[in-house]
Every structure is written in structure tokens, then in C-alpha cells.
C-alpha positions as CSV (number, residue, x, y, z in Angstrom):
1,X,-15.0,-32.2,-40.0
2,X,-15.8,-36.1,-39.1
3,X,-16.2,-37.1,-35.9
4,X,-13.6,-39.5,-35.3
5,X,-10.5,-37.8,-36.3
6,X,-9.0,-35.9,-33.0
7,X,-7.8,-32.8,-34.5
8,X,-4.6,-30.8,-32.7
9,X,-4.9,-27.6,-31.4
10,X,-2.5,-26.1,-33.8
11,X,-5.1,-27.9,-36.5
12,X,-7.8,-26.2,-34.6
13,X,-6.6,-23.2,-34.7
14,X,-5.8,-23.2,-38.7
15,X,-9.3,-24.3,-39.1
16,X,-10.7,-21.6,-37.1
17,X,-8.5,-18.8,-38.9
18,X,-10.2,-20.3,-42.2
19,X,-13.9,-19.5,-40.6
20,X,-14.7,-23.6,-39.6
21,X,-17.5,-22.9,-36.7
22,X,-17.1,-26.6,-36.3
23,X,-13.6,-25.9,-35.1
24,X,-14.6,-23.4,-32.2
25,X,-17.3,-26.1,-31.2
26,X,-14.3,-28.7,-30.4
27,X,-12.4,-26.1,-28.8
28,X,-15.4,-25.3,-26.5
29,X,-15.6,-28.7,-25.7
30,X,-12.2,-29.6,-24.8
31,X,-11.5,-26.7,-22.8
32,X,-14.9,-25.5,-21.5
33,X,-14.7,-27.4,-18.2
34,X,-10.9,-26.5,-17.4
35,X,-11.3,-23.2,-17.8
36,X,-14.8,-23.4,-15.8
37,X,-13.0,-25.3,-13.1
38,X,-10.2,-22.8,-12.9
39,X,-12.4,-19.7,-12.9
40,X,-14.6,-21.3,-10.1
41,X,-11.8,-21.8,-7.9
42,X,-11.2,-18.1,-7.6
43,X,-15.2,-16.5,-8.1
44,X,-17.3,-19.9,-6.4
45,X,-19.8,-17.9,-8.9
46,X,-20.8,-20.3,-11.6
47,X,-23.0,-18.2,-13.7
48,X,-20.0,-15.7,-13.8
49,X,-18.2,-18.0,-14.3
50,X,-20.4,-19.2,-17.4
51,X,-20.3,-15.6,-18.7
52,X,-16.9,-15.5,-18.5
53,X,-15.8,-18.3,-20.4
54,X,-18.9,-17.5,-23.3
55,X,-17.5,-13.8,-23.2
56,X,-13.6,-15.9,-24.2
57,X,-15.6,-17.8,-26.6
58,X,-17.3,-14.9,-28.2
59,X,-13.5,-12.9,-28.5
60,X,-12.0,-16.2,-29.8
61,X,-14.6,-16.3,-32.8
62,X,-14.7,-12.6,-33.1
63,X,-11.0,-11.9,-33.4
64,X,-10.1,-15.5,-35.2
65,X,-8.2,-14.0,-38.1
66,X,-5.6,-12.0,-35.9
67,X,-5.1,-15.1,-33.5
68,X,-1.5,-14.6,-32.6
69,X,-1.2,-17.8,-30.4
70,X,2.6,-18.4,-29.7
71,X,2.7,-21.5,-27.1
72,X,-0.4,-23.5,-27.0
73,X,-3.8,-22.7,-27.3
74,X,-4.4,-24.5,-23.5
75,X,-1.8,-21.8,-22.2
76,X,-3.9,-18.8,-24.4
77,X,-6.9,-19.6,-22.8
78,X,-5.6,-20.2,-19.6
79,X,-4.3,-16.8,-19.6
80,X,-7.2,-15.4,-20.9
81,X,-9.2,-16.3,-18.4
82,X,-6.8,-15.4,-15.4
83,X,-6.8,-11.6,-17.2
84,X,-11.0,-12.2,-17.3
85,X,-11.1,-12.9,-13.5
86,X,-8.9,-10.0,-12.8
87,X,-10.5,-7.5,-14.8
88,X,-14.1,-8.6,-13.6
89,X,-13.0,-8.2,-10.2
90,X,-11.7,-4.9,-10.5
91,X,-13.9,-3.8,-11.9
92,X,-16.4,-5.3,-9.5
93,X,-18.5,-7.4,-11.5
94,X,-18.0,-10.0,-9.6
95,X,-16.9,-11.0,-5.9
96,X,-14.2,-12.7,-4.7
97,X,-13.0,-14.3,-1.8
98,X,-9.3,-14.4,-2.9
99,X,-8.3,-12.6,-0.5
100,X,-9.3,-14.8,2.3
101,X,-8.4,-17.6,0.4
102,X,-5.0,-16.3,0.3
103,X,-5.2,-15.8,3.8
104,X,-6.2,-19.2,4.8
105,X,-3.7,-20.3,2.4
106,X,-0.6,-18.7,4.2
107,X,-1.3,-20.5,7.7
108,X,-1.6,-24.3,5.6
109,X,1.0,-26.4,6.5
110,X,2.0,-27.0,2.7
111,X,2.8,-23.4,2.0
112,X,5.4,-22.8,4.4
113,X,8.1,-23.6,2.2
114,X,7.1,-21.4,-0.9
115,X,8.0,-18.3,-1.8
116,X,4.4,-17.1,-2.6
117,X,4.0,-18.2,1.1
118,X,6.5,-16.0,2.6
119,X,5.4,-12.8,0.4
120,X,2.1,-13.3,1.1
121,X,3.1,-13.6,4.6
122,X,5.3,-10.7,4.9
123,X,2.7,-8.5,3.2
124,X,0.0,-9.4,5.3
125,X,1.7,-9.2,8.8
126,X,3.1,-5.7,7.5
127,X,-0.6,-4.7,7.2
128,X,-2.0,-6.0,10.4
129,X,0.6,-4.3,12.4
130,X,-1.1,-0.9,10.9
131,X,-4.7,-1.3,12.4
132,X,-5.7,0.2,15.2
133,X,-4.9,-2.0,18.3
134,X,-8.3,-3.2,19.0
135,X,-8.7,-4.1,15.0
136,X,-5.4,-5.4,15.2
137,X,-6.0,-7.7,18.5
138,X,-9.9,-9.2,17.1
139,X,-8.1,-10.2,13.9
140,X,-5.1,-11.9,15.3
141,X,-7.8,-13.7,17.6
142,X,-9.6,-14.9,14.6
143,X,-7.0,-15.5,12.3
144,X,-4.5,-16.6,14.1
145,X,-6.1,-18.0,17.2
146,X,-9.1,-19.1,15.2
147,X,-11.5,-18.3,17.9
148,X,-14.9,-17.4,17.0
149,X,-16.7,-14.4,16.9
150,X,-18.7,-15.5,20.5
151,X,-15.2,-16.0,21.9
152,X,-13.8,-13.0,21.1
153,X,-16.0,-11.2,22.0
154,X,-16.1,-13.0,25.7
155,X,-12.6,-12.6,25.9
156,X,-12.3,-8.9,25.1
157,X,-15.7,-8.1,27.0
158,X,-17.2,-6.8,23.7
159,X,-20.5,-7.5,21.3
160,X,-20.0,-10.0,18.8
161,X,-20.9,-7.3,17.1
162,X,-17.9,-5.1,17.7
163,X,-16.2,-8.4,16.9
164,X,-17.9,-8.5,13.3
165,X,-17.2,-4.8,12.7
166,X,-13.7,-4.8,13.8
167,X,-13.2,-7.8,11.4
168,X,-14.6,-6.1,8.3
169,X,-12.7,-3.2,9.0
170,X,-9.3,-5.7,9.2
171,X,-10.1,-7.3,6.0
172,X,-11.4,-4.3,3.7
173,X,-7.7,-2.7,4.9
174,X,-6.0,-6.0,3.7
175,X,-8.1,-6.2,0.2
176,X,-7.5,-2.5,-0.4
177,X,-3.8,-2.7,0.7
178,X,-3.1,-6.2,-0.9
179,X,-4.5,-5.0,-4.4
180,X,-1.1,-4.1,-5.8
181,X,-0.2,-8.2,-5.6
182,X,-3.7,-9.3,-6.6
183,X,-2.3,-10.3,-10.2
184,X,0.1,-13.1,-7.9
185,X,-2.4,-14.2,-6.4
186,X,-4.6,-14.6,-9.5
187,X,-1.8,-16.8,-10.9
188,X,-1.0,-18.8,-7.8
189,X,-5.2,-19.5,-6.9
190,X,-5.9,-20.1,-10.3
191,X,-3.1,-23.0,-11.7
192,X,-3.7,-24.7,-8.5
């Protein structure tokens, strides 16, 4: 394939169905650093990250002659990595802080007008008003209050410590019970 001629993707594509190597080697480098870029933003785990993308790489060349591709190839692999993220992280391979992304995200002055604002909203004050008071009263004080752990504690005449604990507790609860909308979130982090 010469150098100089920019080939589509729908070009690409045909050429990769007819076994060009050369083909997936353009595709790599046209997309590698989007999709690295948009799986950082929910893992901030570059060598998953790196697996990740390889692993799409290795399934693009591997299943080339069933390639079924029905918008654009930037929207395939775009979605195939969103689906990685999510199964990697259920299936904990990998961490992320999603979750308190999400959480951060909620309180950020350009959210309140969204809708993924007010579910995520909704969802997550439903939650907190189910932990015990004392969980309930250290995570308002952090989250909402955004007082630190020394302060807390100060204020509620308890370790920093008990502060920590009492956090963990909050936030395992909200990860557990926020799971079920963990494939919105996914989609909102990731095509930020």
C-alpha cells in the first residue's frame, strides 16, 4: 500500500477483510491514541490500558473476515473499547475510580443541567440516606462539605481513622449499589 495515499476506513476495512496486515497497521495508527486516550480517562492505568487496546487489535485481525461494521469503524472501536473497560472492571482486572469520578462529577457546576446529572444525583442521595447515621454524617462532611479527614474527625470527636473507615464503608456501598448504572456511566466518562 504506498505511503502517500490516505486510505478511508471503509477502504481499510475491505483491505483488511482481504488479509492486507498493512491495513491493520494504519488502523492502529490512526486510532491507537484515541482509544488509549479514552480508556485512560476511565482506568488512569496505562499499561491496561495498553493491553486493552492490543487485546482490540488482536480480535480485529483475528475475526477480520466476519467484520460486520455498520456505522464507522471510529464508532466500532469506540464501542469496543467502552465494552473492554466494562468487562475488565467487572471482572476485576483492573481498578477504577469511576465511581468517584462520577461522584465529583455530580457536584461540578457544568452538570447541573444534564440528565446524567440528575440520575446520578438521585441514585446517589437515595444510597447515602441508607448508611448508618455515623457513615451517613462522615460522608456528607467529605463529600459534601469537603472537609478533610483531620476535620472530621475534630468535629465529630473521632480518629481520622474512624473517619477513613467510615468513608470506605460509604463508598464500597455506593460502588456495589451503583453497579446496575455502571454501563451509563461507562458511556458518559468515556466520550467525554
Amino acid at each position: 500500500m504506498p505511503a502517500k495515499i490516505a486510505l478511508s476506513d471503509i477502504q481499510l476495512i475491505d483491505r483488511l477483510k482481504l488479509d492486507d496486515e498493512t491495513a491493520l497497521t494504519v488502523i492502529y495508527k490512526r486510532y491507537w491514541e484515541l482509544l488509549y486516550i479514552s480508556a485512560y480517562h476511565v482506568l488512569k492505568d496505562g499499561h491496561a490500558c495498553e493491553d486493552i487496546i492490543q487485546e482490540l487489535f488482536i480480535r480485529l485481525w483475528n475475526n477480520r473476515h466476519q467484520l460486520q461494521i455498520t456505522f464507522s469503524l471510529r464508532a466500532y472501536l469506540y464501542a469496543s473499547i467502552r465494552y473492554e473497560v466494562y468487562r475488565q472492571i467487572r471482572k476485576g482486572s483492573v481498578r477504577a475510580d469511576i465511581f468517584d469520578e462520577a461522584l465529583s462529577y455530580i457536584r461540578s457546576p457544568d452538570a447541573y443541567d444534564s440528565m446524567e446529572y440528575k440520575e446520578l444525583s438521585t441514585r446517589v442521595s437515595a444510597i447515602v440516606e441508607t448508611l448508618p447515621e455515623k457513615c451517613r454524617e462522615v460522608y456528607k462532611l467529605s463529600r459534601e462539605e469537603c472537609l478533610s479527614h483531620k476535620e472530621i474527625a475534630s468535629q465529630l470527636n473521632i480518629s481520622t481513622k474512624t473517619v477513613e473507615n467510615h468513608l470506605t464503608k460509604a463508598l464500597r456501598c455506593l460502588r456495589t449499589s451503583m453497579g446496575g448504572i455502571l454501563p451509563l456511566l461507562l458511556y458518559f466518562f468515556i466520550k467525554k
